[in-house]
C-alpha positions as CSV (number, residue, x, y, z in Angstrom):
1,X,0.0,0.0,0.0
2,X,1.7,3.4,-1.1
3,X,0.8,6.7,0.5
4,X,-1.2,8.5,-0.9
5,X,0.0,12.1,-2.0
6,X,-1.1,15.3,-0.5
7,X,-3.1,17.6,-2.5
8,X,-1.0,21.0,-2.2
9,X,2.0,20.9,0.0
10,X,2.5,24.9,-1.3
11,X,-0.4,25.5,1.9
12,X,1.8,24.4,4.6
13,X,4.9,25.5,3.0
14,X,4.5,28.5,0.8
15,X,6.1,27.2,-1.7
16,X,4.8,26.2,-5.7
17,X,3.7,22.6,-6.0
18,X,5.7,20.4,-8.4
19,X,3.9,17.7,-10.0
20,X,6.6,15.5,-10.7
21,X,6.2,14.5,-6.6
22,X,2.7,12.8,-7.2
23,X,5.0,10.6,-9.4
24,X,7.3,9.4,-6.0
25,X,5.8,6.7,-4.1
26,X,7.0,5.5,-0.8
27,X,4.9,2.5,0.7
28,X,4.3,2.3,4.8
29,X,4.5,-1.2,5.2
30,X,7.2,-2.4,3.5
31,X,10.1,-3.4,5.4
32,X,12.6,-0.8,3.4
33,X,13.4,1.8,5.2
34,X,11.4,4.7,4.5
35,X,14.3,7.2,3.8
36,X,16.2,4.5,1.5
37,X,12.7,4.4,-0.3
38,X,12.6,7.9,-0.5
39,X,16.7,8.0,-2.2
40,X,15.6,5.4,-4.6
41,X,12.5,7.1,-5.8
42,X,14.2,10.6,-6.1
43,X,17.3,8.9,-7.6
44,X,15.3,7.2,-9.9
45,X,13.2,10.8,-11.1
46,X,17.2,12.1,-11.8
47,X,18.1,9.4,-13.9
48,X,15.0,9.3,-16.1
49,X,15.8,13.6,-16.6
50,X,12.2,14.4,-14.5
51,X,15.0,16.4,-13.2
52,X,17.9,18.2,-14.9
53,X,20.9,19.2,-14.4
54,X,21.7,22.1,-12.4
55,X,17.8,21.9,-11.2
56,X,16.3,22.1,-7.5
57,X,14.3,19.1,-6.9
58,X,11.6,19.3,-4.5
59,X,12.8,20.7,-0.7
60,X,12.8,19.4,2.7
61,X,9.6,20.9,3.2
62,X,7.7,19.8,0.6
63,X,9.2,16.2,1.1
64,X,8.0,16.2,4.6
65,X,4.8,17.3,3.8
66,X,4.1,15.6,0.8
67,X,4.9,12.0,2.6
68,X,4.0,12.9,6.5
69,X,7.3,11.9,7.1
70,X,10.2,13.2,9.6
71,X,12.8,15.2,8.8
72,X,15.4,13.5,9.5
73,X,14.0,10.8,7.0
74,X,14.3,13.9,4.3
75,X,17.8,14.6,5.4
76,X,19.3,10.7,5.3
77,X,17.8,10.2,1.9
78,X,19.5,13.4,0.8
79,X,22.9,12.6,2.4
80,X,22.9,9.1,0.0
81,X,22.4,11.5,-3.0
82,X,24.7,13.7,-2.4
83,X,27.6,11.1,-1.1
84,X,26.7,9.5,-4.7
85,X,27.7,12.5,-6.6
86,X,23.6,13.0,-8.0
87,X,23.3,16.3,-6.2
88,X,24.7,19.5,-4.1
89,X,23.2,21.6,-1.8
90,X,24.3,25.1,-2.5
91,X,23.6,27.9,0.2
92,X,20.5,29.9,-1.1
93,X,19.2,27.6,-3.9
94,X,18.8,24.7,-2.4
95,X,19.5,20.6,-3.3
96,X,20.5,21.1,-7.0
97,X,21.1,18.0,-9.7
98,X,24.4,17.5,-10.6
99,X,24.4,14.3,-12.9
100,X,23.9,14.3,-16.7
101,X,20.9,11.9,-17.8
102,X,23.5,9.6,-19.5
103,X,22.5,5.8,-19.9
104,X,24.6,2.8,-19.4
105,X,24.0,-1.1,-20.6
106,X,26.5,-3.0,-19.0
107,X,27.4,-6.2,-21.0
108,X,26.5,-9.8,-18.4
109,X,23.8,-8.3,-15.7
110,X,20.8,-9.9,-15.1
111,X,20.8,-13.3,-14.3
112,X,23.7,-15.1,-14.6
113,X,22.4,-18.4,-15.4
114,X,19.7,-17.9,-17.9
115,X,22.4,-15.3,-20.1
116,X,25.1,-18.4,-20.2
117,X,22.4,-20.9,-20.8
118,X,21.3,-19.3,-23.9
119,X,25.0,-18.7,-25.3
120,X,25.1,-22.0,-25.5
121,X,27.7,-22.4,-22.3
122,X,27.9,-24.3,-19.3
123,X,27.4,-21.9,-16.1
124,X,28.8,-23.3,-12.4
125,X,28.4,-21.5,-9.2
126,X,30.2,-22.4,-6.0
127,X,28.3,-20.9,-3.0
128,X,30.9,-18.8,-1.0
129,X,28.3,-17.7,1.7
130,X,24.5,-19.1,2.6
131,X,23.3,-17.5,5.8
132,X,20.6,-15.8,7.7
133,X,21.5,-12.7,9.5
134,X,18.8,-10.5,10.7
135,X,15.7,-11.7,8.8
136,X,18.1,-11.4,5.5
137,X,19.5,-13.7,2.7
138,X,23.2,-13.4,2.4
139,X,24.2,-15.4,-0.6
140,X,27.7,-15.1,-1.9
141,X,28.3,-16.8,-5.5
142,X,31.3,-17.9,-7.4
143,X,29.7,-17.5,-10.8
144,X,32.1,-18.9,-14.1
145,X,32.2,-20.8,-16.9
146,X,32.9,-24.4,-17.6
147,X,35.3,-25.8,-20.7
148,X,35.8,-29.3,-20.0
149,X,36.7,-30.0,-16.5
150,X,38.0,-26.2,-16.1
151,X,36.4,-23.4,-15.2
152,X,36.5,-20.2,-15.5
153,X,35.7,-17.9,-12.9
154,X,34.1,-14.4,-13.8
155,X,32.5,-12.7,-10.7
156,X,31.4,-13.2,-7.1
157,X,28.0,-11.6,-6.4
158,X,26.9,-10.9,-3.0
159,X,23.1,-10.6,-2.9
160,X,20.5,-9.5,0.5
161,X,17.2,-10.9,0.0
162,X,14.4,-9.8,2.9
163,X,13.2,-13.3,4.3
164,X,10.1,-11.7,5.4
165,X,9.3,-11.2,1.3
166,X,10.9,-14.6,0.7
167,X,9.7,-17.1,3.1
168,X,12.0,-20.3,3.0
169,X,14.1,-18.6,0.4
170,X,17.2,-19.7,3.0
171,X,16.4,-23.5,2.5
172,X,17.3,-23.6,-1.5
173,X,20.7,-24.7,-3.1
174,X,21.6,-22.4,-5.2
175,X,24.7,-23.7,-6.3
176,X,22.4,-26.1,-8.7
177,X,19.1,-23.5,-9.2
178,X,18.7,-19.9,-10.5
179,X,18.4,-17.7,-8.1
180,X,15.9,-15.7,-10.3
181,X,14.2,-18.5,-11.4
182,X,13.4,-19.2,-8.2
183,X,12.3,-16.1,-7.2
184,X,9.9,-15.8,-10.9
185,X,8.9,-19.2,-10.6
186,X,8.1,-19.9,-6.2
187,X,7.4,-16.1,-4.9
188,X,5.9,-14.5,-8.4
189,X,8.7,-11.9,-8.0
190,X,10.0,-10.8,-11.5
191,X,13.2,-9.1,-11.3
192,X,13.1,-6.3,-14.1
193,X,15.9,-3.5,-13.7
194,X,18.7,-2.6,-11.7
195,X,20.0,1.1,-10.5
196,X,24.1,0.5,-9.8
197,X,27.2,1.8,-9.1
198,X,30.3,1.0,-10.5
199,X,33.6,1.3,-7.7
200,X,36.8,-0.2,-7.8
201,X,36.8,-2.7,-4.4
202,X,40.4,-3.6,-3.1
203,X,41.5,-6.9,-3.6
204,X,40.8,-9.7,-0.9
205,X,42.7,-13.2,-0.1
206,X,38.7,-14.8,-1.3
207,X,38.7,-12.9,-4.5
208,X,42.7,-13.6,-5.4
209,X,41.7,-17.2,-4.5
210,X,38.5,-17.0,-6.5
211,X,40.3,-15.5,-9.6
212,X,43.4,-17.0,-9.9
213,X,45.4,-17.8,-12.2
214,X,43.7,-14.5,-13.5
215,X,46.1,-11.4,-13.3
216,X,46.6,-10.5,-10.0
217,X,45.9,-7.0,-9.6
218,X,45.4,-4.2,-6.5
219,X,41.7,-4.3,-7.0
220,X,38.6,-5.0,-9.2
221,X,35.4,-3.6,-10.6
222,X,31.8,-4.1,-8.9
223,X,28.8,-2.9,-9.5
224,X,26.4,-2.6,-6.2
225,X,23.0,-1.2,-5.7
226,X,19.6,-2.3,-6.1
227,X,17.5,-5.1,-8.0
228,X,14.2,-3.7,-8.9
229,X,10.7,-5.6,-10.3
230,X,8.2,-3.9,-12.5
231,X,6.5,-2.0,-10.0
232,X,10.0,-0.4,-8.2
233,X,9.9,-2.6,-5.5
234,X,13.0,-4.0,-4.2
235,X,13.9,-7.3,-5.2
236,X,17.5,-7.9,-3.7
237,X,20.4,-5.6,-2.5
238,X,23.4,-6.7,-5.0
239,X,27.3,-6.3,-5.6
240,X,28.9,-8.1,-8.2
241,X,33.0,-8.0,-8.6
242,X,34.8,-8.9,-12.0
243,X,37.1,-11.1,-12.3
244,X,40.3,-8.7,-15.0
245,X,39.5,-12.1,-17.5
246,X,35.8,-10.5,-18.2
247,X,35.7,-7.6,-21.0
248,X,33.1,-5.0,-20.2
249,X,31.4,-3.2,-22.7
250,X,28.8,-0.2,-22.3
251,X,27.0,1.2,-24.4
252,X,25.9,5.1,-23.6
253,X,23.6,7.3,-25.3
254,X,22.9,10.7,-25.1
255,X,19.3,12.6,-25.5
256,X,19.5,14.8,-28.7
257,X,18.9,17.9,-25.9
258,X,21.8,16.9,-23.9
259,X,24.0,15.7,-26.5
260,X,27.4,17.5,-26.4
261,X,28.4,19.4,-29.7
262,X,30.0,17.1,-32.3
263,X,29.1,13.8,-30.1
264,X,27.8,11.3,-32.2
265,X,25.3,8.5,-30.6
266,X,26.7,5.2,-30.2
């Protein structure tokens, strides 16, 4: 059940409505934190360009009002955009956007499995990590390729699912099933998109273990952030590192109104 909006926040705060924020939804009884709800919805209206660079989305104010929500809520969603470089706050105009709408398709993310499967190879996954902790899922995967009676080992992917969405989930082996198949196929939960962020993560004795005889090297790509289905709600809490044997490829396009001058698409 979302919340449902207010009619005209500009009455308790004085300022002009904004339609774009009868477009965020933040839902009371999920178990998501509600300010972690709030950075994902507002994070998500930057991406899609509701709003543009060097813009002021909505204030503190007309957050609060708008979700009948506490401050400090407005203030730790907030702090997660601006430590993730999306937006400022600057003295007298207020929380600006700071990102440029650009889109990125990142070769081998989704599910694992099913992508290998339909190349025509042989996936294997050694489960690192199976545990509960705190009414959550941690699964840690060894995910690679098998040639023969070698494999070749491409990532380790940490994922958090909530047991309270995924009763049982704990009790599968999913060093022989899908993950996502299971959760499509046994909880009706169709994972759809993902919102990540690329880092460099040092290297560890598990992933020099994991990826050797791959070069060894001070650290390694992962992407982390959140699994989404078709209605924005959280599906799992992911972080996927590279082994330096995968090639990454992205593909990046920008809007013809925020294409740079003599920047062709690609």
């Amino acid at each position: 059940m979302t919340h449902p909006p207010m009619p005209d926040v500009s009455t308790a705060t004085g300022e002009r409505p904004d339609d774009r924020l009868s477009r965020l939804r933040l839902d009371l009884y999920s178990s998501e934190q509600l300010y972690r709800q709030l950075y994902r919805a507002l994070r998500a209206a930057i991406l899609s360009g509701d709003f543009s660079e060097g813009e002021a989305i909505p204030s503190e104010n007309q957050l609060r009002d708008q979700f009948g929500i506490a401050r400090t809520t407005v203030r730790n969603a907030m702090a997660l955009l601006v430590s993730e470089g999306l937006v400022q706050q600057v003295r007298g105009r207020g929380t600006i956007v700071s990102h440029r709408p650009i889109s990125h398709n990142i070769w081998n993310f989704g599910s694992f499995t099913e992508l290998a499967r339909k190349q025509g190879q042989r996936p294997v996954t050694q489960v690192l990590e199976h545990r509960a902790d705190n009414g959550q899922l941690v699964l840690v995967r060894a995910r690679g390729l098998a040639n023969g009676d070698s494999v070749t080992w491409l990532n380790v992917d940490t994922s958090e699912l909530d047991l309270a969405l995924y009763p049982g989930l704990d009790r599968y082996d999913f060093a022989s099933q899908s993950l996502y198949e299971v959760l499509r196929r046994d909880y009706d939960r169709h994972p759809l998109r993902s919102e990540l962020l690329l880092t460099v993560v040092p290297a560890s004795d598990r992933l020099r273990e994991v990826f050797a005889p791959a070069q060894d090297v001070p650290g390694y790509l992962c992407a982390s952030g959140d699994v989404l289905d078709a209605d924005d709600r959280l599906v799992e809490r992911t972080s996927i590192v590279y082994s330096p044997a995968v090639q990454m490829k992205f593909a990046t396009r920008w809007g013809r109104e925020t294409a740079p001058h003599g920047v062709q698409e690609t």
